[in-house]
C-alpha positions in Angstrom: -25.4 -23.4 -60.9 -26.9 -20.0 -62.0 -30.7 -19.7 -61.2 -33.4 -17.1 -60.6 -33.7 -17.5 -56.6 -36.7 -17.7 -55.1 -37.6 -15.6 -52.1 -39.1 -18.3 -50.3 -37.9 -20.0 -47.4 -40.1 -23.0 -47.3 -40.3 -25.8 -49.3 -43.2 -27.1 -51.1 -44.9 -23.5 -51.3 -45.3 -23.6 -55.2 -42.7 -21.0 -55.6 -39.8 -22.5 -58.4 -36.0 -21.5 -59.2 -35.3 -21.1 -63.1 -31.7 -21.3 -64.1 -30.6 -17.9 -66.0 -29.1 -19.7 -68.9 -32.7 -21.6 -70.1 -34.0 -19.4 -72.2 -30.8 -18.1 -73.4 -29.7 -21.5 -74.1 -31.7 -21.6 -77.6 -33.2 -25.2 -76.1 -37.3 -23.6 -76.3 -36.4 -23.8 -79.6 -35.6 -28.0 -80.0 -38.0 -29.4 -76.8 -41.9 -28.9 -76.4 -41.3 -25.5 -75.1 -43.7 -25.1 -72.0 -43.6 -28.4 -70.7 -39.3 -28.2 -71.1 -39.5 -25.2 -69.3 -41.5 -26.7 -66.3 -39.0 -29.5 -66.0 -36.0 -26.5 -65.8 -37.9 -24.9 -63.2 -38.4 -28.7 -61.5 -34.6 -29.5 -61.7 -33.7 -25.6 -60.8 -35.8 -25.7 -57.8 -34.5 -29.9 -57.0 -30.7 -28.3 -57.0 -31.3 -25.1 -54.9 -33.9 -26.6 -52.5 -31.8 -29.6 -51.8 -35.1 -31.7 -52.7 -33.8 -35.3 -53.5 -35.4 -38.7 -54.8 -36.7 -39.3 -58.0 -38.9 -36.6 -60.2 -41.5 -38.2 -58.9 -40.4 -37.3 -55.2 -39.8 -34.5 -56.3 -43.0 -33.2 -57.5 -44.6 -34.3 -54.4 -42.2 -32.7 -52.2 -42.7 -29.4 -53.7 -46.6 -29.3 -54.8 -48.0 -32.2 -52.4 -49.9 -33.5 -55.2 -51.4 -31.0 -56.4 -49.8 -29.5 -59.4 -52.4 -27.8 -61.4 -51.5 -26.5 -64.7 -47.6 -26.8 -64.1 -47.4 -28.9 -66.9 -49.5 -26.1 -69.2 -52.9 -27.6 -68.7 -55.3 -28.5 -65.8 -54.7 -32.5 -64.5 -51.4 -33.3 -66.6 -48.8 -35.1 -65.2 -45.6 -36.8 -65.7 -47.4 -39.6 -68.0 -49.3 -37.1 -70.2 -48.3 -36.6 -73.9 -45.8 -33.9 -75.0 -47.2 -31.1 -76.9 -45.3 -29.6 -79.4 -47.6 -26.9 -79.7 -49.2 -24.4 -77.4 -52.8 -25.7 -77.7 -54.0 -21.8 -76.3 -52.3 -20.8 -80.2 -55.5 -22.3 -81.9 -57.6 -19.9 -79.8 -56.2 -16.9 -81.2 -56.4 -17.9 -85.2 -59.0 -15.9 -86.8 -59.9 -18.2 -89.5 -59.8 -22.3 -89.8 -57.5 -21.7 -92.3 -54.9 -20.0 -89.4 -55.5 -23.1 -87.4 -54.7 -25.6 -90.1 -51.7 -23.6 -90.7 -50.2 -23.7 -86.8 -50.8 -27.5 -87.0 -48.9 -27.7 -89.9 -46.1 -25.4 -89.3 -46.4 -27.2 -85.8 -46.2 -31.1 -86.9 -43.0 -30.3 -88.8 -41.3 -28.3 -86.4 -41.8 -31.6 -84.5 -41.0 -33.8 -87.2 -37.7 -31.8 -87.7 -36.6 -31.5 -83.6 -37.7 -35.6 -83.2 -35.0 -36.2 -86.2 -32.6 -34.3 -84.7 -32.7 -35.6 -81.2 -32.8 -38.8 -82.8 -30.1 -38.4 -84.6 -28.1 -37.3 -81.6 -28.4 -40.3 -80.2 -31.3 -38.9 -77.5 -34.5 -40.6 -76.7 -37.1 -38.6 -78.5 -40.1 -38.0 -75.9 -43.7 -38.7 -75.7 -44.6 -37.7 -72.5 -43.2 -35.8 -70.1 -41.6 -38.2 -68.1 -39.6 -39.4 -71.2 -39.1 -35.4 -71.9 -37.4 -35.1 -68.4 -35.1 -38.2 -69.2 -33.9 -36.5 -73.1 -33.1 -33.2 -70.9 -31.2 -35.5 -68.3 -29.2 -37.4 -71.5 -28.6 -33.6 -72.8 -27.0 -32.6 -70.3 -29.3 -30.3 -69.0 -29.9 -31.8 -65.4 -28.1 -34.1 -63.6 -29.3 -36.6 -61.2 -26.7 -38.4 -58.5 -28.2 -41.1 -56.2 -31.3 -39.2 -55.4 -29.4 -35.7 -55.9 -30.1 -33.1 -58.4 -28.0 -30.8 -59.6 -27.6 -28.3 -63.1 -24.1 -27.1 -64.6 -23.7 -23.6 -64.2 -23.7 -23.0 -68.1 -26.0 -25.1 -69.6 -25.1 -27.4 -72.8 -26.1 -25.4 -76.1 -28.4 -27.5 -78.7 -25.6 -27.1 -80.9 -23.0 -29.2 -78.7 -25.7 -32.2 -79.0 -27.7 -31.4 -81.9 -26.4 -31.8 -85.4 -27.4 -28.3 -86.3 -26.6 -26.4 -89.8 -24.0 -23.0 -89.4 -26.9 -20.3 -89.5 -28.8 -21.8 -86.6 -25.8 -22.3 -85.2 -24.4 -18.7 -85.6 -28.3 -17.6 -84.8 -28.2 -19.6 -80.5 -24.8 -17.4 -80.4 -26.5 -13.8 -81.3 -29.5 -15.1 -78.9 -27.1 -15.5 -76.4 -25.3 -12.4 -77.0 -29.3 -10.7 -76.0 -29.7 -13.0 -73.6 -26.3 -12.1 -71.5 -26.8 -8.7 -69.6 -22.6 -8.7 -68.5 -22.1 -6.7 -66.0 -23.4 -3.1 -67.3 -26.9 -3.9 -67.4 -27.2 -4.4 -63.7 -25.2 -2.2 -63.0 -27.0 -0.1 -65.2 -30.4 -1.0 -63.7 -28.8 -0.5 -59.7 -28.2 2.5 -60.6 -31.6 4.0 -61.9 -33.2 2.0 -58.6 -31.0 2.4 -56.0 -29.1 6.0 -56.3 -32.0 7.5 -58.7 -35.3 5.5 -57.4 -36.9 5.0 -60.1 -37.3 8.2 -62.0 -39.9 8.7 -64.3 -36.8 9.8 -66.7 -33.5 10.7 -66.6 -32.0 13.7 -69.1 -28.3 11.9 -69.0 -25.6 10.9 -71.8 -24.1 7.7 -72.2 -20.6 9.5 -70.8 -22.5 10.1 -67.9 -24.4 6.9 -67.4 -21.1 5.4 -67.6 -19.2 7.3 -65.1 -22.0 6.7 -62.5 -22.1 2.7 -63.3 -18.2 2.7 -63.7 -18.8 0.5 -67.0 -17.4 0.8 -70.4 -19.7 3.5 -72.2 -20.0 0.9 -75.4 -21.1 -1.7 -72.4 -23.5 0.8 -71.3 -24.5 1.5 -74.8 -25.5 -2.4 -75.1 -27.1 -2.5 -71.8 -29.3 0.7 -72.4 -30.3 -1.1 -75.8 -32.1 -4.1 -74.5 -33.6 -1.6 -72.0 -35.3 -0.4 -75.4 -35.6 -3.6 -77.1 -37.4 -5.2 -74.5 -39.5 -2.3 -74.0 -38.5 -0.6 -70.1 -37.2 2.4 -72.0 -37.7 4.8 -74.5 -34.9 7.6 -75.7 -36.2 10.9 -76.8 -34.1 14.1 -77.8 -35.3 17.8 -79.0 -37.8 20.4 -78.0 -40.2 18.5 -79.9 -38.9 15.2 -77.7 -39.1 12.4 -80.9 -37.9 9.4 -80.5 -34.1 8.8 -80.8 -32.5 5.8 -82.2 -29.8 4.9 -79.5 -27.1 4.2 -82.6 -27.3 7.7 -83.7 -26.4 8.9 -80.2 -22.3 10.3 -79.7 -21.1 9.6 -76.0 -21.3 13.0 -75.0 -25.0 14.1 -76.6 -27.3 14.7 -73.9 -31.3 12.5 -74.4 -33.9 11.8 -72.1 -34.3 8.6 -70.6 -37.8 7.7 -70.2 -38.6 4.7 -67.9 -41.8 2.5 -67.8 -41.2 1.2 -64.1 -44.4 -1.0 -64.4 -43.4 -3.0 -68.1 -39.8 -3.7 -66.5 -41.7 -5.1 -63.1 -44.4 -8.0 -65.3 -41.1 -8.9 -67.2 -38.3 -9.3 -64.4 -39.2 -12.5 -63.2 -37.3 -14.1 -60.2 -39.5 -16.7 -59.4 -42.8 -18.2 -60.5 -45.9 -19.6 -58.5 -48.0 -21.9 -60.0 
C-alpha cells in the first residue's frame, strides 16, 4: 500500500495516513467528497497503524471518542447523513440565486453518482457508515477478520462504474497530473537538499537534468506541475517576464523562481484533525 506516512509514533494522536493514489484516483469525483476522503484517511491510517476491529474500533482507537469535525462538521458520526455537497459552499454565494444554483447543480450530481453506483451493483449510501461499506464493495479498502488493509493502486471509478469514454479518457489525464514519476522528486531533492531552498535558480532544463539524472522531457513535466500548482514561476530577459515553459529549448538558460512557503501549505504528509 502507497500512503502519505505520518510522523507520529503513537497511536490515537489524531494524526492520519492518506494513500497517494485517492485523489488521483478520480473517486472525489463519484462519492460525497469530504466525508469519502475521511474514510481513506480512516482505512489508510487502520492499514499502517496496524489498528484492527471494526470502523467502529477503529475510530475509537485512534480519536478516543472524540472526533470533532473529522467527518466535515462538529458532532457527526458514523450514523450521520452523507452530504453530497460542501454545506461551507452556500456561505460563499453572493446572491440566493448562487445558492439555489449549488443545490441544484448539487442534487443532480447526486442523482447522477447514486445511478451509477447503483447500477454497478454498489450500495448507494446515506450515511457514512453505509458510505464506508460502498468504498469496501469498490474495492477501495479491504477488511480481513478485524484487519484492514488498501491495494497499493487503488481501483479507478471506471473499472466499477459504467462511465462514458470522455470521463473515462478525462480519470486517465488526472492521473497523468496526479503521478509525479520519478523526476519530480528528484527534481524537488534537488532544490532542497543540494541547493536549500533558493529563492531562484538561473538553470536550463539540460542542466536541471544532469543534476537530477532524469530524462530532460521528465524534467520538463516535473518542472510544469511545479508551475501549475503554483511553487514556481519561470522568468527570462532583462526585463524578467514570465516564460511559458513550452517555449523553452533544453539548452536556453531561465530563472527559476521558488515560493518555498505555497509548496510547504500544499505538501501534505499527514493531517491532524
Amino acid at each position: 500500500m502507497s500512503v502519505d506516512q505520518d510522523t507520529s509514533q503513537d497511536r490515537g494522536d489524531g494524526q492520519l495516513s492518506m494513500h497517494n493514489d485517492w485523489f488521483a484516483s478520480g473517486w472525489p469525483s463519484y462519492l460525497p467528497r469530504h466525508q469519502a476522503m475521511a474514510l481513506c484517511m480512516l482505512f489508510g491510517t487502520a492499514t499502517v497503524r496496524g489498528l484492527r476491529g471494526s470502523i467502529d474500533d477503529v475510530l475509537e482507537q485512534q480519536f478516543h471518542g472524540e472526533t470533532g469535525s473529522f467527518f466535515g462538521r462538529a458532532g457527526a458520526s458514523l450514523d450521520s447523513p452523507v452530504a453530497w455537497m460542501d454545506p461551507d459552499a452556500l456561505e460563499y454565494a453572493e446572491t440566493e440565486e448562487e445558492k439555489n444554483q449549488l443545490r441544484v447543480d448539487a442534487e443532480e450530481h447526486q442523482a447522477r453518482c447514486e445511478q451509477l453506483l447503483r447500477t454497478a451493483g454498489l450500495p448507494v449510501p446515506t450515511t457514512i457508515r453505509e458510505l464506508a461499506d460502498t468504498m469496501l464493495a469498490a474495492g477501495i479498502a479491504a477488511q480481513h477478520g478485524d484487519v484492514w488493509s488498501m491495494p497499493d493502486d487503488l481501483p479507478g471509478p471506471e473499472t466499477v462504474l459504467a462511465l462514458p469514454d470522455d470521463e473515462r479518457a478525462a480519470l486517465v489525464n488526472r492521473r497523468r497530473f496526479w503521478d509525479p514519476g520519478a523526476a519530480e522528486p528528484a527534481l524537488i531533492d534537488h532544490l532542497v537538499g543540494v541547493l536549500d531552498r533558493p529563492a531562484e535558480v538561473f538553470t536550463s532544463l539540460d542542466r536541471l537534468a544532469r543534476a537530477t539524472d532524469q530524462d530532460e522531457d521528465d524534467v520538463r513535466y516535473a518542472l510544469g506541475r511545479l508551475v501549475h500548482q503554483g511553487d514556481a514561476r519561470i522568468e527570462r530577459g532583462t526585463g524578467r517576464e514570465r516564460t511559458a515553459l513550452d517555449d523553452l529549448k533544453g539548452h536556453e538558460r531561465f530563472h527559476l523562481v521558488l515560493d518555498w512557503g505555497h509548496f510547504e501549505e500544499n505538501r501534505i504528509t499527514y493531517v491532524r484533525v
